[in-house]
C-alpha positions in Angstrom: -46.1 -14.7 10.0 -42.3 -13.5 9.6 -41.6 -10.1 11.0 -39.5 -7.8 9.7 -38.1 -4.2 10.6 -36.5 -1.6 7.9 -33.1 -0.3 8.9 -33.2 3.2 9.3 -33.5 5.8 6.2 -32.2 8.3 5.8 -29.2 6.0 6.2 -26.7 8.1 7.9 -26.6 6.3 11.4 -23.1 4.9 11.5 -24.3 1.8 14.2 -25.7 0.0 11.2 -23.6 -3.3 11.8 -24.6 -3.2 15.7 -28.0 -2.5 15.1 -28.3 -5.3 12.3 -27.1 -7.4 14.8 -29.4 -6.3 17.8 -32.4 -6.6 15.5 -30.8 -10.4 14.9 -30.8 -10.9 18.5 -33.9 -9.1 19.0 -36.2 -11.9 17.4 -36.8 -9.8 13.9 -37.1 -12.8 11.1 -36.0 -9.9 8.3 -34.1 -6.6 7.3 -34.9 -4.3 4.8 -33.6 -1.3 2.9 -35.0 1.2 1.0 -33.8 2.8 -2.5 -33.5 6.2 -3.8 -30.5 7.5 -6.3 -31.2 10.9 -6.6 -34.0 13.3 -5.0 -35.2 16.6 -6.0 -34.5 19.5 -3.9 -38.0 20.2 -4.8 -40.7 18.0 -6.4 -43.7 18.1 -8.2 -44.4 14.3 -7.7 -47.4 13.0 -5.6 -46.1 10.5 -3.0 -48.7 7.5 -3.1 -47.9 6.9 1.0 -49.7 9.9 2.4 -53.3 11.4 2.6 -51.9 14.8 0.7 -49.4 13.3 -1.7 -46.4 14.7 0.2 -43.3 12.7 1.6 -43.1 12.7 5.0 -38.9 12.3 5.2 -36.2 15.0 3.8 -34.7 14.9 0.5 -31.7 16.1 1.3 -31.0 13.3 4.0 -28.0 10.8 3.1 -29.1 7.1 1.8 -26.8 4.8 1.6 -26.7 2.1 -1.7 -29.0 -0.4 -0.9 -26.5 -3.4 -2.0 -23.8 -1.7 -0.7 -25.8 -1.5 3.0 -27.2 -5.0 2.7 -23.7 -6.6 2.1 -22.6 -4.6 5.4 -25.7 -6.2 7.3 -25.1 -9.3 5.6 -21.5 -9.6 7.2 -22.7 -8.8 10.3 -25.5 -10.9 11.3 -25.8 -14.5 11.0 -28.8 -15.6 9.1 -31.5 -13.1 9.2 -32.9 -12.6 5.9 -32.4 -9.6 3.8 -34.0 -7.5 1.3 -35.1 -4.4 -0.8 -38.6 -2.7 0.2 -38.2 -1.3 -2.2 -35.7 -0.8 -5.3 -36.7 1.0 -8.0 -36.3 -1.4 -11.1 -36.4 1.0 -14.3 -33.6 3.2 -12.8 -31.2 0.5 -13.0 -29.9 -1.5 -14.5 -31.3 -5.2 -14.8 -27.7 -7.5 -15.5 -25.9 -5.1 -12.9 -28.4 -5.8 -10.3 -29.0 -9.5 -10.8 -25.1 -9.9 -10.9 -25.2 -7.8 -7.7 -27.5 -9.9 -5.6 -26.3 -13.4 -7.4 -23.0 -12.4 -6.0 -24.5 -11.3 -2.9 -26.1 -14.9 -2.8 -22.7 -16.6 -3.3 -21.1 -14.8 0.0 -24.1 -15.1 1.9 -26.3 -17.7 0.5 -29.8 -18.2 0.9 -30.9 -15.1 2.7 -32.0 -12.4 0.4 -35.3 -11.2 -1.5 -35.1 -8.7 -4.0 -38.2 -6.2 -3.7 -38.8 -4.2 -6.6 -41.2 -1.6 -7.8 -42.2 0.8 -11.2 -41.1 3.7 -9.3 -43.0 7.0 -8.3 -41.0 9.9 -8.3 -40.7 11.4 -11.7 -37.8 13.8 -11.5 -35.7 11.1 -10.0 -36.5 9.3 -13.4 -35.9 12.8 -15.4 -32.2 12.9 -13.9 -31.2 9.2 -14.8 -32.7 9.6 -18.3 -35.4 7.3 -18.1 -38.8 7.4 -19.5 -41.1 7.9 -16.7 -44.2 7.5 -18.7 -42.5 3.2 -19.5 -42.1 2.4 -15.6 -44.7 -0.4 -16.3 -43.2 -1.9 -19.6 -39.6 -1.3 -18.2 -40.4 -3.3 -14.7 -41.8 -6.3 -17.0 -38.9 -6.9 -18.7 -36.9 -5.7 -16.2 -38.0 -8.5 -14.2 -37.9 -11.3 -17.3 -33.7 -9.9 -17.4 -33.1 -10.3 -14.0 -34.3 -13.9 -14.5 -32.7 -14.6 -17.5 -29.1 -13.7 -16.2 -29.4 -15.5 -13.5 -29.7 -18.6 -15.8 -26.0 -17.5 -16.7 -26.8 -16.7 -20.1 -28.3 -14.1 -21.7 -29.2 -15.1 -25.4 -29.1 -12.7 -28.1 -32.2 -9.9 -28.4 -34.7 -11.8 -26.1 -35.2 -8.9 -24.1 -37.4 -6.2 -25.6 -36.0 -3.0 -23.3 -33.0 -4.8 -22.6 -31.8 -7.1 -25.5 -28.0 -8.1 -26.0 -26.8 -7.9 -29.1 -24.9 -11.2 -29.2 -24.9 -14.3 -26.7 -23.7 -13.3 -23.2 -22.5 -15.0 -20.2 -23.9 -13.5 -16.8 -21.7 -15.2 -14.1 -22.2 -15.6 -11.2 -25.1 -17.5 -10.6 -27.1 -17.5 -7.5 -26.6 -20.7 -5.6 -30.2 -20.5 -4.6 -33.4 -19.2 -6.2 -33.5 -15.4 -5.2 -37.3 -14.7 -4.3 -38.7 -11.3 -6.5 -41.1 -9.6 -4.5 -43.1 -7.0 -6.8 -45.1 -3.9 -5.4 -47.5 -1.4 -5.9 -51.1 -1.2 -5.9 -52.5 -0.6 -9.3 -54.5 -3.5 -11.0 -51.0 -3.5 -13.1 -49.0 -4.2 -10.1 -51.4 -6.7 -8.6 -50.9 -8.6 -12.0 -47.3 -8.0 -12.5 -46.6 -9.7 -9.1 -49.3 -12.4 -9.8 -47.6 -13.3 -12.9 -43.9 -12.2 -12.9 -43.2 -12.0 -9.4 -42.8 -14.7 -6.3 -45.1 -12.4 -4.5 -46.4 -9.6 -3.8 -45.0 -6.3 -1.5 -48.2 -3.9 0.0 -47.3 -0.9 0.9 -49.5 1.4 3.8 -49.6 3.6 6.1 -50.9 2.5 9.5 -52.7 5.2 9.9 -54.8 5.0 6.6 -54.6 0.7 6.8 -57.9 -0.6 5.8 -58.2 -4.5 6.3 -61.1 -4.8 4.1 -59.3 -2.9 0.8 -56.2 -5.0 1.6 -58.5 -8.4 1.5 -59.6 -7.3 -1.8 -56.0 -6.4 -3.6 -55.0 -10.0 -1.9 -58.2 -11.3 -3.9 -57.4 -9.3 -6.9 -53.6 -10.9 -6.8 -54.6 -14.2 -6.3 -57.2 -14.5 -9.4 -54.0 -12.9 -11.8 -51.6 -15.9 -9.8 -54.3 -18.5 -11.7 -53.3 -20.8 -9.1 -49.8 -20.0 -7.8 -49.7 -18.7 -4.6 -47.5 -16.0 -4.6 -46.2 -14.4 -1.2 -48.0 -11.7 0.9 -45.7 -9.4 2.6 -46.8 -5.8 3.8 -44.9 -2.8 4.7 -46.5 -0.7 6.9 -45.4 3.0 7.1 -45.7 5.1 10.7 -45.6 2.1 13.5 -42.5 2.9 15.5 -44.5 4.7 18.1 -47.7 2.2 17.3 -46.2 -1.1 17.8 -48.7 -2.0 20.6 -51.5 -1.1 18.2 -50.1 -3.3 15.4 -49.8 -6.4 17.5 -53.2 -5.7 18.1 -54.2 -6.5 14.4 -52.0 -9.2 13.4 -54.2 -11.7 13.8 -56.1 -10.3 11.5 -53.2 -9.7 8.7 -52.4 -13.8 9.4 -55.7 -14.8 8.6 -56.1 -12.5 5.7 -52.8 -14.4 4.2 -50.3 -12.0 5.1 -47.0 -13.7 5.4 -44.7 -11.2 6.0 -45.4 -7.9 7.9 -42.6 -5.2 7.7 -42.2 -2.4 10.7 -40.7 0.9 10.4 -37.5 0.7 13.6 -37.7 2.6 17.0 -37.6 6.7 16.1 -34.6 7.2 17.9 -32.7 4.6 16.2 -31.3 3.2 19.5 -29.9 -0.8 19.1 -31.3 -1.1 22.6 -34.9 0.2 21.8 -34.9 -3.3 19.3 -35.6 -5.8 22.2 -38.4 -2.9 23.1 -39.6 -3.0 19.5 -39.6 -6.7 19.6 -41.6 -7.4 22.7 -44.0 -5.2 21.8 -45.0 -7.2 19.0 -44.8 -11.0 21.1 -41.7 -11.7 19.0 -40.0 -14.9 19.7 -37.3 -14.8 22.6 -33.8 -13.1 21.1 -31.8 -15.3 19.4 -34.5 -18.1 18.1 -35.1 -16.4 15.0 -38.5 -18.4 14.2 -41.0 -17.3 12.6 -44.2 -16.0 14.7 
């Protein structure tokens, strides 16, 4: 099972390339960023990642642009892999994204997964003029356009939310095949990563982590997959002051088929407190990058 820690969000700490780096060196197979364009100074929307429906993080903190961090980490660390946990597909757009990461792939090849969701927060849709109420239809073909650029050429109105109007070229093209990791938990997301994705992104809280409910949305997925075997990976929300505790249980994410596991990073966002956060969970020694 990889192990992976998010960089820190809100994503004002200005020690991102040393703390990429120590996480590197730290034995952490994976880094992942997180996506927001715009947030409400107040919303109405119910935040699936908590018992009451409300975020547990500011809106008003600074995020940087996803791409624009990962290509920072990206030129500062040697080959730890890199990805999106997640970005919001339906509030951008497809060709700009999959030009984004294919030339991310070029400059640094082989090391990124692009993880992608329908979204959740509906004024954050309201402001960039996109149906909320089509997330689902949008992340489909969103997903088919991604893949279609990345071919280098976009026919002519294939794409039924995202059609060109005459034959296109899309250039660059990745070098290697970009994995699409798809999440959410609805039997529409369990099916849309069976079927469109390379696998599949859970996303819990710790706290509220039941192994038995995640055994039976990794059921769910695989009957959709109708024989693929999509990736497991699974973010889980609220460990950097439970680390010891989730050591304690993954075991038991292995043998449900969990490939990935994703932790949130130390609280005081410390590059030192990495080797901590590392040993805590029996990572390999720093520098051997191998998978646990």
């Amino acid at each position: 099972m990889r192990v992976g820690v998010r960089m820190p969000t809100p994503s004002g700490h200005r020690k991102l390339r040393s703390w990429a780096r120590a996480a590197e060196d730290a034995g952490f197979g994976s880094l992942w960023v997180s996506d927001h364009i715009m947030l409400p100074a107040q919303s109405q929307s119910a935040y699936p990642f908590s018992a009451d429906g409300r975020a547990d993080w500011s809106m008003d903190g600074d995020w940087y642009d996803p791409v624009v961090q990962l290509a920072l980490v990206a030129a500062s660390t040697e080959q730890i892999v890199l990805g999106t946990a997640i970005l919001i597909a339906p509030i951008r757009h497809p060709y700009v994204v999959a030009r984004q990461f294919a030339s991310l792939d070029r400059l640094f090849p082989g090391r990124l997964v692009l993880g992608i969701g329908a979204g959740w927060l509906a004024e954050e849709f309201d402001a960039m003029g996109v149906d909320f109420r089509r997330r689902g239809a949008l992340t489909d073909d969103w997903v088919r356009a991604v893949r279609t650029a990345w071919s280098g050429s976009v026919p002519a109105g294939v794409n039924r939310s995202y059609p060109a109007k005459v034959p296109m070229h899309s250039r660059p093209v990745p070098v290697n095949d970009i994995e699409i990791v798809i999440g959410g938990t609805s039997g529409a997301a369990l099916r849309r990563a069976a079927t469109l994705g390379d696998g599949w992104m859970a996303h819990e809280a710790f706290a509220r982590l039941d192994l038995a409910d995640l055994g039976r949305s990794i059921d769910e997925l695989r009957r959709h997959a109708g024989g693929r075997h999509p990736r497991i990976l699974l973010r889980l929300v609220g460990t950097a002051n439970a680390l010891d505790a989730v050591a304690e249980i993954m075991p038991d994410l292995a043998a449900l088929g969990v490939d990935e596991l994703i932790v949130d990073p130390p609280t005081d966002l410390d590059p030192a407190r990495l080797a901590d956060a590392a040993a805590a969970l029996a990572l390999p020694s720093a520098g051997s990058h191998s998978d646990v």
